[in-house]
Structures are given as structure tokens and as C-alpha cells.
C-alpha positions as CSV (number, residue, x, y, z in Angstrom):
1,X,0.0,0.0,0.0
2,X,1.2,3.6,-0.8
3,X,1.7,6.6,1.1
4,X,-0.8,8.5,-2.1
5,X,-3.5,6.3,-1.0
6,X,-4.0,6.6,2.5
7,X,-2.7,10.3,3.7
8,X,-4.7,13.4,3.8
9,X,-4.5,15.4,0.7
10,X,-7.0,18.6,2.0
11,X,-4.1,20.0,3.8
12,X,-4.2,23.5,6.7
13,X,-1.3,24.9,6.4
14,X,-0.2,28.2,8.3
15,X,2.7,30.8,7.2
16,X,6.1,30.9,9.4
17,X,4.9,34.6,10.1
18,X,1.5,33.2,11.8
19,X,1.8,34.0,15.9
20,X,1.6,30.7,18.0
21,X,-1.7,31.8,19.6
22,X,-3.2,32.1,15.8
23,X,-1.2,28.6,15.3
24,X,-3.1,27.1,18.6
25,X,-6.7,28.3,17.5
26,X,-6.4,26.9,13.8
27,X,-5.5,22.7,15.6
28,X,-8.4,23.4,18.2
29,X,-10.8,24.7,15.4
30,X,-9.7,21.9,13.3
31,X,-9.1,19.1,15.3
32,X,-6.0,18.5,14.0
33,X,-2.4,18.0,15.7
34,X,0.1,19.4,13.6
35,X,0.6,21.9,10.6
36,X,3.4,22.4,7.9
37,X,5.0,25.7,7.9
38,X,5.1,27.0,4.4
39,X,7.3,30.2,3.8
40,X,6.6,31.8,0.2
41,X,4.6,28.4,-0.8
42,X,7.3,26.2,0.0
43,X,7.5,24.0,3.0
44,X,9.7,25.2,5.5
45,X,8.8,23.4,8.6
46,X,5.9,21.6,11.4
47,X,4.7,22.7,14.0
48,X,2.7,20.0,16.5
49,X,0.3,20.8,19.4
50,X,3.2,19.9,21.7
51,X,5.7,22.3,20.5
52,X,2.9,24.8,21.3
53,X,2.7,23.4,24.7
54,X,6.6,23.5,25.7
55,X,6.8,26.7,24.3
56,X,3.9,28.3,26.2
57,X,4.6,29.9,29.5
58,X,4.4,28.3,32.8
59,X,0.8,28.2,34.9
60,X,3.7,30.1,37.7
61,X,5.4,32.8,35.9
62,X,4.8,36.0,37.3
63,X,3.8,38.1,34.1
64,X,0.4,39.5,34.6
65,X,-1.9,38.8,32.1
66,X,-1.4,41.6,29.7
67,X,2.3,40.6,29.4
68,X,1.1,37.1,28.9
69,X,-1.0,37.8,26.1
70,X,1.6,39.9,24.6
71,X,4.6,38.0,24.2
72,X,1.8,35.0,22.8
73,X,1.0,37.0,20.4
74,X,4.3,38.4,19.4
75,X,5.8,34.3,19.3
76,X,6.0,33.6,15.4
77,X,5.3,30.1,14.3
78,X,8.7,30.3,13.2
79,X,10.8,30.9,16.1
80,X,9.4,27.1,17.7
81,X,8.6,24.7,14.4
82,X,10.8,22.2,13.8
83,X,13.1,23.2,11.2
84,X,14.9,19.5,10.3
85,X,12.3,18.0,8.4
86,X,11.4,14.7,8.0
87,X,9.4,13.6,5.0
88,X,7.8,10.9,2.6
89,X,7.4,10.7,-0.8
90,X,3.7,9.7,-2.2
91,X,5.1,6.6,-3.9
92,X,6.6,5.2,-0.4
93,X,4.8,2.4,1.2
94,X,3.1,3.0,4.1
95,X,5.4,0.4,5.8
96,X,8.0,2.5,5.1
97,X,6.0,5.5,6.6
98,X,4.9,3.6,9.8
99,X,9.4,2.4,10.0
100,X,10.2,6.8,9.9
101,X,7.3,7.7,12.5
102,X,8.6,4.7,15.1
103,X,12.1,5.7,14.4
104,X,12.1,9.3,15.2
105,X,9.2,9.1,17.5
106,X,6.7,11.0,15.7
107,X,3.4,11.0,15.2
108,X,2.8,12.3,11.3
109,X,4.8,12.8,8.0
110,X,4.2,15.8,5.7
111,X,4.5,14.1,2.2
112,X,6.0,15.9,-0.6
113,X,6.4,15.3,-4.3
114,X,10.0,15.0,-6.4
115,X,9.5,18.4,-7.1
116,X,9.6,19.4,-3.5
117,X,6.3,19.8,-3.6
118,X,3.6,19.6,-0.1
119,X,1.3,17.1,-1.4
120,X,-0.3,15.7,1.7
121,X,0.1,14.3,5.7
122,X,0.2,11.1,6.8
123,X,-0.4,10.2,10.1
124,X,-0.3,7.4,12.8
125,X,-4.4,7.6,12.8
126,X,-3.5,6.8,9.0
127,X,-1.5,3.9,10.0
128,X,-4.1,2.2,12.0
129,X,-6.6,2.5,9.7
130,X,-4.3,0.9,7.4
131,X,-3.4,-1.9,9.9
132,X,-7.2,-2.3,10.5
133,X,-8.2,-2.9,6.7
134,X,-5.1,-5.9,6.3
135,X,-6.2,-7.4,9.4
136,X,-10.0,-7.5,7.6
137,X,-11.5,-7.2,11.4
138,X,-14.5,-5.6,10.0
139,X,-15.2,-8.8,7.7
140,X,-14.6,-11.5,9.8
141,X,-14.0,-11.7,13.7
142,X,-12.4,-15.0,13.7
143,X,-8.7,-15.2,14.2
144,X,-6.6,-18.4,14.4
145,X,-2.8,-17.7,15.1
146,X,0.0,-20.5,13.9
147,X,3.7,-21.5,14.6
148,X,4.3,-22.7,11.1
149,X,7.5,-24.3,9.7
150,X,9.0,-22.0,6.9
151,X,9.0,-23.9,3.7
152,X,7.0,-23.5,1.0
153,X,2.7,-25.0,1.1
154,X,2.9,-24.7,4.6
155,X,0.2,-21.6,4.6
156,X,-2.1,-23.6,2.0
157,X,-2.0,-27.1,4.4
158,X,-3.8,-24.7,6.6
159,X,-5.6,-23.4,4.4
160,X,-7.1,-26.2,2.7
161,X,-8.3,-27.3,6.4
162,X,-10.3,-24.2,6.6
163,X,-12.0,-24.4,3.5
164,X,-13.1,-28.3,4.6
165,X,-15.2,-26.5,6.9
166,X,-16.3,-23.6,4.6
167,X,-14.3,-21.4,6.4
168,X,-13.9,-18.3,4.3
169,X,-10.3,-16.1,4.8
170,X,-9.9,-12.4,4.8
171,X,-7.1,-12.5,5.9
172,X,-3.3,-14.3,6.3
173,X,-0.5,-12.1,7.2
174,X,3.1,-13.8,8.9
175,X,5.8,-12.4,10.9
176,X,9.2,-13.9,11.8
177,X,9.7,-11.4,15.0
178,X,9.7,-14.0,18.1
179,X,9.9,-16.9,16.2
180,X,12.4,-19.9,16.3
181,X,14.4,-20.4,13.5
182,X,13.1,-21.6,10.4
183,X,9.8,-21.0,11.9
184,X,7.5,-18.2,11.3
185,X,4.1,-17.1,12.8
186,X,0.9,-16.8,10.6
187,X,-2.4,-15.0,11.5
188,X,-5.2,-16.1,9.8
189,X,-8.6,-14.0,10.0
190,X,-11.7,-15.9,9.0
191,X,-15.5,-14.7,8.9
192,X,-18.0,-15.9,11.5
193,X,-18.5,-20.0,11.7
194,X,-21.3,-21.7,13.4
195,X,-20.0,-22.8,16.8
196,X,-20.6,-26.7,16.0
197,X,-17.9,-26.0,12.9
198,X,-16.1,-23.5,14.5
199,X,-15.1,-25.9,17.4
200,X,-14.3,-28.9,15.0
201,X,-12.3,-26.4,12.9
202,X,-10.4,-25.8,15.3
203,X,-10.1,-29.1,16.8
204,X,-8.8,-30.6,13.3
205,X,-6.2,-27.5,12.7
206,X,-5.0,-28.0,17.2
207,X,-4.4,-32.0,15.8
208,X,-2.5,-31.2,12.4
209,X,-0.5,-27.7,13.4
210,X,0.7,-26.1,15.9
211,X,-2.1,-24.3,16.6
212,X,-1.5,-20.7,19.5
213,X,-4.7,-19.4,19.8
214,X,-7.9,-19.0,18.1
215,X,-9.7,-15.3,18.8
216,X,-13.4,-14.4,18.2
217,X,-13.3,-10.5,18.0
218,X,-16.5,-9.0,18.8
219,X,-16.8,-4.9,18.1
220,X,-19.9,-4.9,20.1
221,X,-18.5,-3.5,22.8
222,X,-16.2,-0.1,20.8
């Protein structure tokens, strides 16, 4: 999946000339966290609801409230957004997106073009709505969870057992973090069985596999 598909292209953006207080109002009104910095229509920074924060003064300083409004108002956008900018290109996975975020603890990318271009934002509520549609939760609530060996038909020897019990998939995705090796752990997310073949499914795949859970998700309760 690519960055182009999943970030926000309607992007609020604010001049590095904007006060932080005008800065502030804009995320409240908006709901948003963050906004790129744009200086002459080129991206020159981000500011987040946090750098706001730090730079704001403290609930004790002793500047009346006059004084306090003052210097808020005289604070430019650009004298707190962070300068060293980290972006993604449209054409980037989202893996490679979610990899950037985790790796410099933040929480959204601005994405910009080859041309140096702001095109869009992606953000970590992107990523879980990406992680949400491969999972396929909202098609099927059943999830069965292997320790398979790592050669090649071992995913369709499961698979097949499924489908004996018109089982339907949605789902298979594998990692190899915490696994033995030659080993690697598949995830397999069915839609909803009757419970009389649900638990013989399951029986049958305990028998032939090595079987580490079986989950049935209900959203009932979000």
C-alpha cells in the first residue's frame, strides 16, 4: 500500500509569520495536531500541538496577564517549528511511513512530491486504519494464530483445512519477529462460523498444526 492512498491530501497549512496563539486556535478549530510551515509556498517546517505546549509559558510565571497575552501573540510560528524536516514521498509504502514515524518518535509525515512539492500528511491515525483494513476485522472476527515451519505450502495445508469447513479467509499475514528459527508465525482471520464447525475447525487445525490461539473479536462492545 502507498503513502498516495492513505494520507490526507485537503491539507491546513499556516505561514512561518502566523503568531503561535493564531497557530493554537487553527489545531483546536480543526481538530487536528500538527501543521506544515510554508514560507513563500514552499515547506519550510511543522509545528505540533506539543511544541505549542513547551513553548507556552508556565501556569507560575509571574507576568500578569497583559504581558502574557503579549509575548503569545508576538511568538511567530517560526521561532518554535521544527526546522529538520522529516518527510515521505507519495510513492513510499506506508510500511515505510509507519518504520520513519517509530524511528524518530513522531506522530505524522508531511508528504512531498520530487519536485519538493507539499502534497499531503500522513499520520499514525492513518497507519491504524491501514493496519485495521489488512487485518480485515470488520469482515470476519475470527482469528486463528500458527507456529508454522517456513517452507514452502505450509500456509495452503492450513488453508485447505479451513476451507473443509467452509471457512472463508480475509485475511493471512506472517511475521518472523519471536519466532524460532526456520519458523515463522501466521495469523489467519476468517469470517464468523457456526460454533458446531467453529469448534471442530479448530479441533482438526489444534491435531494437524501447531495451533497458538484462536480469537473471536467482537466490536460490540467499541
Amino acid at each position: 500500500m502507498l503513502v498516495k492512498g492513505w494520507m490526507t491530501s485537503d491539507i491546513i497549512t499556516i505561514d512561518e509569520d502566523t503568531s503561535m496563539m493564531k497557530a493554537s486556535q487553527i489545531m483546536k478549530e480543526n481538530n487536528i495536531r500538527r501543521l506544515p510551515v510554508m514560507h513563500k509556498g514552499k515547506l519550510v517546517g511543522m509545528i505540533t500541538d506539543r511544541d505549542i505546549k513547551e513553548a507556552s509559558p508556565s501556569k507560575a510565571t509571574t507576568l500578569d496577564i497583559h504581558e502574557l497575552y503579549y509575548l503569545l501573540s508576538e511568538l511567530k510560528v517560526k521561532d518554535i517549528m521544527r526546522k529538520s524536516l522529516i518527510t515521505i514521498r507519495p510513492e513510499d509504502t506506508v510500511e515505510k511511513a509507519a518504520v520513519k514515524m517509530l524511528e524518530h518518535r513522531i506522530s505524522g509525515l508531511p508528504v512531498v512530491n520530487d519536485k519538493g512539492k507539499l502534497v499531503g500528511v500522513i499520520t499514525q491515525g492513518d497507519i491504524f486504519k491501514v493496519l485495521v483494513s489488512l487485518t480485515g476485522i470488520y469482515r470476519g472476527g475470527i482469528q486463528f494464530a500458527f507456529n508454522l515451519e517456513d517452507r514452502a505450502g505450509s500456509i495452503k495445508d492450513v488453508a485447505d483445512v479451513i476451507r473443509k469447513y467452509g471457512g472463508r479467509m480475509v485475511s493471512i499475514l506472517t511475521s518472523y519477529d519471536m519466532c524460532e528459527e526456520n519458523c515463522r508465525h501466521v495469523y489467519i482471520r476468517i469470517k464468523d462460523l457456526p460454533e458446531d464447525k467453529l469448534k471442530a475447525l479448530t479441533e482438526d487445525l489444534d491435531k494437524n498444526f501447531i495451533l497458538l490461539y484462536v480469537v473471536k473479536d467482537t466490536l460490540d462492545d467499541i
